[in-house]
Rosetta silent file (secondary structure, phi, psi, omega in degrees, C-alpha in Angstrom):
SEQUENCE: XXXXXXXXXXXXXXXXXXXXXXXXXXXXXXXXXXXXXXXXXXXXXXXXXXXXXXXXX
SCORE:     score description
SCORE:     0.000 S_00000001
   1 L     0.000  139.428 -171.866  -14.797  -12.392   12.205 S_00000001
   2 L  -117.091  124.802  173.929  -13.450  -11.629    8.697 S_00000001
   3 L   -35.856  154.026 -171.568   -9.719  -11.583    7.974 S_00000001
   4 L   -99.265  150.276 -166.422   -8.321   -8.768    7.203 S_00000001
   5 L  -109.034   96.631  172.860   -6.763   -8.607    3.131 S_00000001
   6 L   -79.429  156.927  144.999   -2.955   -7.151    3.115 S_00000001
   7 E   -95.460  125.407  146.650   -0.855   -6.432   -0.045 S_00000001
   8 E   -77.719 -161.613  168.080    2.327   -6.391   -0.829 S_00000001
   9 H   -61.345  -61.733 -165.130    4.234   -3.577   -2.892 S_00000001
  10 H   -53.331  -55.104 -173.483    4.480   -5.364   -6.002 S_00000001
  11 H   -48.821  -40.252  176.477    0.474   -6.291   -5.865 S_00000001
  12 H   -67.977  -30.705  167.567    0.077   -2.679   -5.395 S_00000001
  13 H   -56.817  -45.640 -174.991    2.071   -1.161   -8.024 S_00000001
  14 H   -51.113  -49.062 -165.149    0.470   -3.693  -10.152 S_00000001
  15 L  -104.976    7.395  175.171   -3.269   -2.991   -9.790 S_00000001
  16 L  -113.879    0.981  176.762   -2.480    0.972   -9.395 S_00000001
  17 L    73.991   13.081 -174.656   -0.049    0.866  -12.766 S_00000001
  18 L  -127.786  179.354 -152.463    3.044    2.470  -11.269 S_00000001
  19 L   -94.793  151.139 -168.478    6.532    1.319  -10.676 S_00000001
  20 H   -64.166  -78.228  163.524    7.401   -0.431   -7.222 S_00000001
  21 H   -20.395  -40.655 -175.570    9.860    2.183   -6.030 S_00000001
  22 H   -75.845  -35.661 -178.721    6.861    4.814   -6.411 S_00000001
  23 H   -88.414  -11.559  163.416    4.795    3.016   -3.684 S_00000001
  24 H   -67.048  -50.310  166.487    7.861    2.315   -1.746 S_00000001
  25 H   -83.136    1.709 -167.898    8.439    6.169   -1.325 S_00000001
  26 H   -82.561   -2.799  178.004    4.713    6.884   -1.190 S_00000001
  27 H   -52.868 -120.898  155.716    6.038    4.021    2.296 S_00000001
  28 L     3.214   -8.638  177.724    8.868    6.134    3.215 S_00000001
  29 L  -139.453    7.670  165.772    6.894    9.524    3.224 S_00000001
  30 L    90.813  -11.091 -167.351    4.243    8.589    5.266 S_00000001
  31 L   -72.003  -61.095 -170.209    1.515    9.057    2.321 S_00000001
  32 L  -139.113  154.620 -147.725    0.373    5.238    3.170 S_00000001
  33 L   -90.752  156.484 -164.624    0.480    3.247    5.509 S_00000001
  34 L  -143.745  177.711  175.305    2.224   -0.075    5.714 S_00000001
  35 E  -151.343  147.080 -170.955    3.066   -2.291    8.319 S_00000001
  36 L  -106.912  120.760 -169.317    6.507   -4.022    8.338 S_00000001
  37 L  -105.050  125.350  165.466    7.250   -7.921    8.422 S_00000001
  38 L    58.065 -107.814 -171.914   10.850   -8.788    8.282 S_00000001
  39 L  -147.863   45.258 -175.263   11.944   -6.789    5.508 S_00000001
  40 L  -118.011 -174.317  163.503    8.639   -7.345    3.378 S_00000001
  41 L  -155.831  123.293  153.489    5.956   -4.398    3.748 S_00000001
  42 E  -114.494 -179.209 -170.965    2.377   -5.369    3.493 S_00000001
  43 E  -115.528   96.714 -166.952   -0.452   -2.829    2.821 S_00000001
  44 L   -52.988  162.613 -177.194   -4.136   -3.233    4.508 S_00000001
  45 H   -87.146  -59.844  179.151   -6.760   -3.045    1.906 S_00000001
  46 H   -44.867  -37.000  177.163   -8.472   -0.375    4.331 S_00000001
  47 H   -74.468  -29.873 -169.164   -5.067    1.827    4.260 S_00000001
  48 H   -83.436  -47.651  179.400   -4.695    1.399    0.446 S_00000001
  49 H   -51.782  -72.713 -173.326   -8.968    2.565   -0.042 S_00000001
  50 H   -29.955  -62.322 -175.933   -8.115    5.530    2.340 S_00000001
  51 H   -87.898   17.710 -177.950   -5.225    6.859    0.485 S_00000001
  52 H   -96.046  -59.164 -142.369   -6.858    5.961   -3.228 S_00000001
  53 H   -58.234  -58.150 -139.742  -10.222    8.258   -1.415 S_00000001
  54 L   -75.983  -56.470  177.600   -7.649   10.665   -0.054 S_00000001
  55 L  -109.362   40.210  156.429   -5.524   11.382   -3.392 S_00000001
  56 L   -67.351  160.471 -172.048   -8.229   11.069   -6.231 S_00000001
  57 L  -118.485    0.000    0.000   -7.836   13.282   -8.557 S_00000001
């Protein structure tokens, strides 16, 4: 069975070029999904390809 690959925020901001507070409200508004540890957020790699498919431009 193959692990599943989480993110944090920062890693995401990082490889998508915007500032950590923008993926913290895209968090906070429901655009993608997160799952919460402690007071960390990570990000599934399937929820971040779903919402890259869902708001290409």
């Amino acid at each position: 069975m193959a692990e599943e690959q989480y993110y944090s925020i920062e890693e995401v901001a990082k490889t998508l070029k915007v500032a950590y507070l923008t993926v913290y409200r895209w968090i906070q508004a429901k655009r993608l999904t997160a799952l919460k540890a402690g007071k960390q957020y990570r990000i599934k790699k399937a929820d971040l390809d779903t919402f890259l498919k869902i708001h290409k431009k």
